[in-house]
Rosetta silent file (secondary structure, phi, psi, omega in degrees, C-alpha in Angstrom):
SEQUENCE: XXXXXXXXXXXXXXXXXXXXXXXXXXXXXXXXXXXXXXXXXXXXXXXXXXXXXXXXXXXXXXXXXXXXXXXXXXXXXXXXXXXXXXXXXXXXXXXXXXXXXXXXXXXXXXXXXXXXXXXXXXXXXXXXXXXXXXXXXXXXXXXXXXXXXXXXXXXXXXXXXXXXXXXXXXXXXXXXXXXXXXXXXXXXXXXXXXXXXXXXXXXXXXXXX
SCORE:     score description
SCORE:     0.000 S_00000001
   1 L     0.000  117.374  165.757  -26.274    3.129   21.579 S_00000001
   2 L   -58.572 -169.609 -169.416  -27.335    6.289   19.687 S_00000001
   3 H   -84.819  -34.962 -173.059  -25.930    7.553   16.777 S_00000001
   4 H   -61.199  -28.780 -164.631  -24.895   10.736   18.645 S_00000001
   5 H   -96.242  -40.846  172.840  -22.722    8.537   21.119 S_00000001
   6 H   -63.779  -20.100  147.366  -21.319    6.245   18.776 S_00000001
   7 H   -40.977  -45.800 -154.191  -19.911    9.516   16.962 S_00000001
   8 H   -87.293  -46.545  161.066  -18.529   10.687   19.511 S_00000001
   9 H   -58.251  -35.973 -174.101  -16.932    7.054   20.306 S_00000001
  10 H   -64.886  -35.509  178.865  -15.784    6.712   16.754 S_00000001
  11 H   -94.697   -3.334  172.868  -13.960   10.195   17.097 S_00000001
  12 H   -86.945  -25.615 -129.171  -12.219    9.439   20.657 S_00000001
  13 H  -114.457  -54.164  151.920  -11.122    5.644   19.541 S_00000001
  14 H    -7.528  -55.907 -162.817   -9.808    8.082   16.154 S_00000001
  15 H   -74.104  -73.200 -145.261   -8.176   10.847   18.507 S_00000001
  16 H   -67.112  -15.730 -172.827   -6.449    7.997   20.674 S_00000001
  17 L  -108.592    3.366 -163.565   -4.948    6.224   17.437 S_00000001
  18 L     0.335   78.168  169.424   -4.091    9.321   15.628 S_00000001
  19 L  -171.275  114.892 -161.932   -5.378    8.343   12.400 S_00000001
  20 L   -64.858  103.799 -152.988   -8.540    8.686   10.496 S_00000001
  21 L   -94.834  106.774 -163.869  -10.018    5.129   10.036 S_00000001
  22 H   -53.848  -44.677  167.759  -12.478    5.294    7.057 S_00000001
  23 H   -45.293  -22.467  168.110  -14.521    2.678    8.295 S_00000001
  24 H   -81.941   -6.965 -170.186  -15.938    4.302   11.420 S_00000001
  25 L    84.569  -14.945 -172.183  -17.807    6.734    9.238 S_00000001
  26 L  -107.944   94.796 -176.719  -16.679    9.673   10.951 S_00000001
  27 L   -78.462 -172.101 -179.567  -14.445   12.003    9.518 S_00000001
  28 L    38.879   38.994  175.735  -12.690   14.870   10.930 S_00000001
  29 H   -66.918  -63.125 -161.896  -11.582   13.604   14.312 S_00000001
  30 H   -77.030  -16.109  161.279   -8.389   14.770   13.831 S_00000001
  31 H   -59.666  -63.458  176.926   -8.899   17.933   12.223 S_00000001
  32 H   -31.687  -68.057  165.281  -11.578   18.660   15.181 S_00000001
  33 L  -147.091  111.402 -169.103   -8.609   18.240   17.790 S_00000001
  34 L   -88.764   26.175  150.058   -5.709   16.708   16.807 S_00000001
  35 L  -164.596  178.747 -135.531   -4.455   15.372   19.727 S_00000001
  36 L   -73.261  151.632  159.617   -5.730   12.857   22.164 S_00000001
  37 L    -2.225  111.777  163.917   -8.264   12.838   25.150 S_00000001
  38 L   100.925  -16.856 -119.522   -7.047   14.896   27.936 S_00000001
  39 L  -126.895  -52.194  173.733   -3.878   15.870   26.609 S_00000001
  40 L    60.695   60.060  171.360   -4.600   19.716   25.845 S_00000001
  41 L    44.197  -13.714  161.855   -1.974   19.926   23.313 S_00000001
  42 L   -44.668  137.473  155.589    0.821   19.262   25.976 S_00000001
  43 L   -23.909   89.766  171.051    3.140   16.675   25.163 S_00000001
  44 L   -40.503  122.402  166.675    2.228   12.934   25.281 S_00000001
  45 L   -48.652  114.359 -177.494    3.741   10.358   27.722 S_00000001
  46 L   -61.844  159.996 -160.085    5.769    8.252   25.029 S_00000001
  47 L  -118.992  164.784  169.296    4.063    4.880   24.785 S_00000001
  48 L   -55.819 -164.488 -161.767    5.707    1.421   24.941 S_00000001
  49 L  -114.478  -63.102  170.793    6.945   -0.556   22.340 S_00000001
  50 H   -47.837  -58.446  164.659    4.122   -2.413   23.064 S_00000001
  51 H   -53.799  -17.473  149.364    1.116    0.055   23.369 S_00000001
  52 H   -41.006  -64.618  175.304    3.110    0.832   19.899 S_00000001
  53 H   -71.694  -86.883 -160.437    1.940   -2.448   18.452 S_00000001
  54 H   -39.884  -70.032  178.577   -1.519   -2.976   19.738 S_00000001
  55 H   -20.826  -50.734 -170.402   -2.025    0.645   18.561 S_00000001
  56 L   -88.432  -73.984 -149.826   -1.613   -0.534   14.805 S_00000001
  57 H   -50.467  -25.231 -148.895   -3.207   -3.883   15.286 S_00000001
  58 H   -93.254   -0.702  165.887   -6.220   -1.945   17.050 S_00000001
  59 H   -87.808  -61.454  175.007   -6.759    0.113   13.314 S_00000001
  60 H   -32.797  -41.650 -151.268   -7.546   -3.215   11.650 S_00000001
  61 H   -94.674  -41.340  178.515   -9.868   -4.382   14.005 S_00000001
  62 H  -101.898   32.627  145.115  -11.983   -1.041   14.169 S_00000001
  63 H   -83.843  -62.577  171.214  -11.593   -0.181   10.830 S_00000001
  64 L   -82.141    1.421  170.470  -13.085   -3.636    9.354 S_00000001
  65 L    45.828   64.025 -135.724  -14.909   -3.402   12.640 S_00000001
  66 L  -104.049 -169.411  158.615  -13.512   -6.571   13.835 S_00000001
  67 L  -157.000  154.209 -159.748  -13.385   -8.676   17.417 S_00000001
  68 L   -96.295   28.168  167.414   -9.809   -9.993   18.205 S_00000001
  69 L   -54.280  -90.185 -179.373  -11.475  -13.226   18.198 S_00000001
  70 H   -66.892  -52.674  177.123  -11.593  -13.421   14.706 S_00000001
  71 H   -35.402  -60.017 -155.175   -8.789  -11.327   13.875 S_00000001
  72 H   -74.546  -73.968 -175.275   -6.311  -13.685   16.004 S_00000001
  73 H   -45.168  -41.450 -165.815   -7.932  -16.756   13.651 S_00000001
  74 H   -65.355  -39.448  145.478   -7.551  -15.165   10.215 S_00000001
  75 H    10.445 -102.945 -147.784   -4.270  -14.531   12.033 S_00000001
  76 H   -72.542  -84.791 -172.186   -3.464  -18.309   12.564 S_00000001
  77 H   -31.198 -109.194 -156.141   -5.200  -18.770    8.514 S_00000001
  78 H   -22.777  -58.458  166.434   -2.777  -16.451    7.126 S_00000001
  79 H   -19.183  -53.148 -155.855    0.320  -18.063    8.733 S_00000001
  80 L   -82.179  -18.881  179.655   -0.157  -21.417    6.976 S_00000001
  81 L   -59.398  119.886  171.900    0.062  -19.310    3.384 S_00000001
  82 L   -97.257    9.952 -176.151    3.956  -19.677    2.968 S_00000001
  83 L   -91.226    7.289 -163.230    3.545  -17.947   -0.608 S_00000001
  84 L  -173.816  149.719 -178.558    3.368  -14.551    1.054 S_00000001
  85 L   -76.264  120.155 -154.254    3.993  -12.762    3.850 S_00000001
  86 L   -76.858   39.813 -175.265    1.206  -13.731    6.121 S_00000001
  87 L  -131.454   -9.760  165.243    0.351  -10.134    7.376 S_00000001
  88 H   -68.180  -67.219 -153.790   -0.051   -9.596    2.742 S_00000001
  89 H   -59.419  -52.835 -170.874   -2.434  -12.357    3.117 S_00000001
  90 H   -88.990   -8.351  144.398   -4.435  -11.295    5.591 S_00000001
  91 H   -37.519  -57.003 -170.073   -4.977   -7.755    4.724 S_00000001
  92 H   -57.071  -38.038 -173.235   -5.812   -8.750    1.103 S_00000001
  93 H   -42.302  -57.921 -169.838   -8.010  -11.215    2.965 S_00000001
  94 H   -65.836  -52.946 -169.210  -10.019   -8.351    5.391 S_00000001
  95 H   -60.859  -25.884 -177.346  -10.214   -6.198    2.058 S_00000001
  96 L  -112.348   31.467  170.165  -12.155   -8.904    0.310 S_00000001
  97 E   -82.999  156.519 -156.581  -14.954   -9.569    2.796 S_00000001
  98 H   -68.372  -27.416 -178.268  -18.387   -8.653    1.335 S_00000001
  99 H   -85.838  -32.066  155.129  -18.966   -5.730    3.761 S_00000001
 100 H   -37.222  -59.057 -179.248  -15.778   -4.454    3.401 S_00000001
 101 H   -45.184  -60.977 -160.626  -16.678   -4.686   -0.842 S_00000001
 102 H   -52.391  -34.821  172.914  -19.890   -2.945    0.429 S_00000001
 103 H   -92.928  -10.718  173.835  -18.340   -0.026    1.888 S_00000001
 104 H   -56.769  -74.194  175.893  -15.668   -0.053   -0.604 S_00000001
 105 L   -39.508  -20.758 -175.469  -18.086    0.375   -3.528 S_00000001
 106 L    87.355   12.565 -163.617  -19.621    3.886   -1.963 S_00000001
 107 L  -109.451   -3.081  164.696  -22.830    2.135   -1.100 S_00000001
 108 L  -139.505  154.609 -166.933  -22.394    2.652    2.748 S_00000001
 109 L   -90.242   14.714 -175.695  -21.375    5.423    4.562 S_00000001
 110 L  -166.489  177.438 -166.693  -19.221    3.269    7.578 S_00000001
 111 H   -84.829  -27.782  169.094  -18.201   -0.402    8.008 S_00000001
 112 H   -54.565  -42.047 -178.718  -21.212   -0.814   10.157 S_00000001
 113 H   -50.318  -71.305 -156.825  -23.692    0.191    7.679 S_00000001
 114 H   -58.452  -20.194 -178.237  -22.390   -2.076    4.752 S_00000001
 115 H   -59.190  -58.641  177.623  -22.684   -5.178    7.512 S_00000001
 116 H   -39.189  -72.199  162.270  -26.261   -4.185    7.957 S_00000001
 117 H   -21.690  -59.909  149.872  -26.717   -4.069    4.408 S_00000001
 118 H   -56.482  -29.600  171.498  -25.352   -7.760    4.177 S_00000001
 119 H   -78.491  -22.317 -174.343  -27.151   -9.154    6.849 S_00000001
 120 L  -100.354   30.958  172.288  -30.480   -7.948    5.865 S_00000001
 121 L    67.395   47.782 -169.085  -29.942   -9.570    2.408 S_00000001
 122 L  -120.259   37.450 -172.332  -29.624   -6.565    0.388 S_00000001
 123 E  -165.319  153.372 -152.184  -26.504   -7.905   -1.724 S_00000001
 124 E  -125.828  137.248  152.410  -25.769  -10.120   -4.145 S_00000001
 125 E  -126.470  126.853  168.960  -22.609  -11.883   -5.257 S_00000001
 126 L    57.489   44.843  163.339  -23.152  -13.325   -8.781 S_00000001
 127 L    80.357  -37.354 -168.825  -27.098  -12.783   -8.362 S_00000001
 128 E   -80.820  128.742  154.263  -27.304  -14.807   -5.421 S_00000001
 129 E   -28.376  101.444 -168.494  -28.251  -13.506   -2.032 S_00000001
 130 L  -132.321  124.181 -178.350  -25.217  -13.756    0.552 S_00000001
 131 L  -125.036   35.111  169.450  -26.277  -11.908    4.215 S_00000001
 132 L  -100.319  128.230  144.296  -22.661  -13.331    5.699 S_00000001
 133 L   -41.450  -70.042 -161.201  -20.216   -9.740    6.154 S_00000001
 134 L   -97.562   50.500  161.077  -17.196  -11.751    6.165 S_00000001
 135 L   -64.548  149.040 -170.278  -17.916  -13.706    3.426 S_00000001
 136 E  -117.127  127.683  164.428  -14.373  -13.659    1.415 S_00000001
 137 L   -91.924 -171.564 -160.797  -15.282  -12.728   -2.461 S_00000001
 138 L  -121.911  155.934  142.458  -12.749  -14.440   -5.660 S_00000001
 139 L   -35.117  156.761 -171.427  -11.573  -12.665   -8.682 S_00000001
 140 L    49.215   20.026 -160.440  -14.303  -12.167  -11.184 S_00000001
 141 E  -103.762  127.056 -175.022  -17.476  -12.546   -8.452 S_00000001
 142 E   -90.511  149.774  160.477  -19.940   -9.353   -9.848 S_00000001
 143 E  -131.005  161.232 -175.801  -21.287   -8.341   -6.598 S_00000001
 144 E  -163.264  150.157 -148.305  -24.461   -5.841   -6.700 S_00000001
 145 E  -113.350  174.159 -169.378  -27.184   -4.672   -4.391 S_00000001
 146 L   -93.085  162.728 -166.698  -30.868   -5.662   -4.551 S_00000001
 147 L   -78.043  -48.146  140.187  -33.198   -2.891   -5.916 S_00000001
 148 H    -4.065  -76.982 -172.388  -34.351   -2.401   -1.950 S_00000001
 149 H   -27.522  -61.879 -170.439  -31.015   -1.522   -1.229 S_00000001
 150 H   -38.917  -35.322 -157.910  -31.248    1.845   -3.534 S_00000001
 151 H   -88.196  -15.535 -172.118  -33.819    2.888   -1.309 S_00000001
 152 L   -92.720  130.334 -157.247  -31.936    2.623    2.304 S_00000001
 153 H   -62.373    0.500 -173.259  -31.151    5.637    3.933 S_00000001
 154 H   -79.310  -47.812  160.374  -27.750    4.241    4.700 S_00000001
 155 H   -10.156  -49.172 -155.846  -27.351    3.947    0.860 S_00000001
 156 H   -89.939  -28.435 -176.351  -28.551    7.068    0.138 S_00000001
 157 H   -89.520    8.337  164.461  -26.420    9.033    2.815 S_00000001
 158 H   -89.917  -19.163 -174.493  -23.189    7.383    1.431 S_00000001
 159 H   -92.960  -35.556 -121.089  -24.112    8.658   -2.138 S_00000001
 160 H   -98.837  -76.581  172.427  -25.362   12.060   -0.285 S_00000001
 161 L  -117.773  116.355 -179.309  -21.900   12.170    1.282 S_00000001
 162 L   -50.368  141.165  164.340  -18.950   10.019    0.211 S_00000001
 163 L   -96.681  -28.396 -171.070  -16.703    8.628    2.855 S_00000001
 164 L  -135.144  130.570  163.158  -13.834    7.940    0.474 S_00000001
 165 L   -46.365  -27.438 -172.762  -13.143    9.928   -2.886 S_00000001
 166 L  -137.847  178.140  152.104  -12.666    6.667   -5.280 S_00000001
 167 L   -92.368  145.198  176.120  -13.004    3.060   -5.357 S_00000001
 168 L   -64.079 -162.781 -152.509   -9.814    0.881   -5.176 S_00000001
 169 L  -107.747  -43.545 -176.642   -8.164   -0.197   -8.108 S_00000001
 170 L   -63.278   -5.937  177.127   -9.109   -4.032   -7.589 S_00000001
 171 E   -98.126  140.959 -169.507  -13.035   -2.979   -8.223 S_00000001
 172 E  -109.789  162.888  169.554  -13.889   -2.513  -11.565 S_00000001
 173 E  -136.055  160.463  175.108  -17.558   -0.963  -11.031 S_00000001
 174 L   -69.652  159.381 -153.283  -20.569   -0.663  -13.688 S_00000001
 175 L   -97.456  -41.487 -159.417  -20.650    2.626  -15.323 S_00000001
 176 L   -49.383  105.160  175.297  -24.939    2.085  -15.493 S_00000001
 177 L   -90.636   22.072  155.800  -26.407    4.515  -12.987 S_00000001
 178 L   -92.874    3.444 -153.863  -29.308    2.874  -12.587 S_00000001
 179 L  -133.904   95.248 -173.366  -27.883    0.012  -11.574 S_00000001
 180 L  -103.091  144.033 -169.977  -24.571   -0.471   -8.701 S_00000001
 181 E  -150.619  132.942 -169.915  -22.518   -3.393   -9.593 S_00000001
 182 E  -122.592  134.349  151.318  -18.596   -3.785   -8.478 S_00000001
 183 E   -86.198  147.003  145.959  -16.525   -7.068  -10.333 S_00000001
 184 E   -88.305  117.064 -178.939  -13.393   -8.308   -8.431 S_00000001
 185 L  -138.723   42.725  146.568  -11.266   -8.173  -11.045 S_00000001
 186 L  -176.165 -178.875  176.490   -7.872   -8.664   -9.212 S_00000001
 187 L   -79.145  128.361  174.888   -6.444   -9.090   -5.864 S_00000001
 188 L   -56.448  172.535  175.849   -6.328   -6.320   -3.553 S_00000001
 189 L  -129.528  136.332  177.643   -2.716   -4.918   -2.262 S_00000001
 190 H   -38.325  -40.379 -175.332   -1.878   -4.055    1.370 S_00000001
 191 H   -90.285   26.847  164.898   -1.787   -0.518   -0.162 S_00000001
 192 H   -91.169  -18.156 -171.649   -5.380   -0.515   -0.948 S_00000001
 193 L   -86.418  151.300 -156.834   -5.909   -0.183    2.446 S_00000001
 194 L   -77.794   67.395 -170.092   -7.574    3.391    3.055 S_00000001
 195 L   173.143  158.154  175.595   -5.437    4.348    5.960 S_00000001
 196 L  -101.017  159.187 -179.080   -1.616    4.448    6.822 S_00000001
 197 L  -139.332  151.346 -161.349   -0.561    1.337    8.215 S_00000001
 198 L  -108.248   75.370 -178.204    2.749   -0.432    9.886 S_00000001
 199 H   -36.976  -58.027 -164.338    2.918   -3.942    8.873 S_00000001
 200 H   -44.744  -46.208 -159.762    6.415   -4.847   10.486 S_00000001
 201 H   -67.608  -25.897  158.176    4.185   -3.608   14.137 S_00000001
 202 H   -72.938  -42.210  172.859    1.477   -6.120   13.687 S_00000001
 203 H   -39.075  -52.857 -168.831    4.096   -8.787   12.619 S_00000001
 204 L   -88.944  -11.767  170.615    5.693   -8.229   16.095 S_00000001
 205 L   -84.693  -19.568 -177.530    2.529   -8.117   17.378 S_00000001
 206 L  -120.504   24.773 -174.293    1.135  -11.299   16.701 S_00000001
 207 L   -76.793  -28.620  155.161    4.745  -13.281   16.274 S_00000001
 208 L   -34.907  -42.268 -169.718    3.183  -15.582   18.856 S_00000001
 209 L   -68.213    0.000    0.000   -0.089  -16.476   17.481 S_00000001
């Protein structure tokens, strides 16, 4: 799939959720046309209560760029926490996978990128090589790209243009511009995530699982 088409997908899948998902890389869907495929500013056909749900769950999964695979296990993980409400846990959870970090941090310009970035061993947690995406980092774990990394054009067109104005508040990052380095130096909060989101509608969406 080109780049051209996968835009284009990124701004329909955008359009159809009416909400900008940081993670696709693609800004301005909704600016562009703000309302969905087909529709020609006419009035939508109100959606179920269901089509309701899935609709929120389906911003997680193509935001963290996700397969409902996995999603439905972290799911089933999150459940067994009884210290927290297990739709807390598994946000904070999605927010602290290394590609997530990666894309966090300003070093890729989509969720796709920073995966690439991890798989082809261009990241570090605590010095060590890690090429897993959904590796889950801890409090304290410095994570930092390889000197390579600086050089890759997805790198460079995430510094060239920013997808998100800051970093979250759980990254502490090195001030050294020669150098990019992020610490986990608390736990993220559901409202770290870049986007608005409906807990209670995943909760009912997944009360089965």
């Amino acid at each position: 799939m080109t780049k051209a088409v996968m835009g284009k997908t990124s701004f329909k899948i955008q359009r159809r959720l009416g909400v900008e998902l940081p993670g696709l890389g693609k800004a301005g869907a909704l600016a562009r046309r703000p309302y969905g495929p087909g529709a020609h500013g006419m009035k939508r056909k109100k959606l179920s209560d269901y089509m309701v749900r899935l609709a929120e769950k389906q911003k997680l999964m193509f935001h963290y760029g996700l397969r409902e695979k996995y999603l439905v296990n972290q799911v089933k993980k999150s459940k067994k926490d009884k210290s927290h409400s297990w739709v807390d846990t598994l946000v904070t959870t999605l927010e602290r996978r290394l590609d997530n970090i990666v894309f966090r941090s300003g070093w890729a310009p989509s969720m796709g990128s920073a995966r690439q970035l991890v798989s082809h061993g261009h990241v570090l947690v605590n010095g060590n090589k890690v090429n897993i995406p959904s590796y889950v980092v801890k409090i304290e774990d410095k994570i930092s790209l390889k000197e390579i990394a600086l050089q890759n054009g997805s790198y460079l067109q995430a510094k060239a243009r920013p997808r998100l104005a800051t970093i979250p508040a759980y990254l502490d990052k090195l001030g050294a511009s020669s150098r990019e380095e992020v610490t986990i130096k608390s736990m993220p909060l559901p409202e770290d995530i870049p986007f608005p989101f409906e807990k209670r509608l995943v909760i009912e969406y997944y009360w089965k699982v």
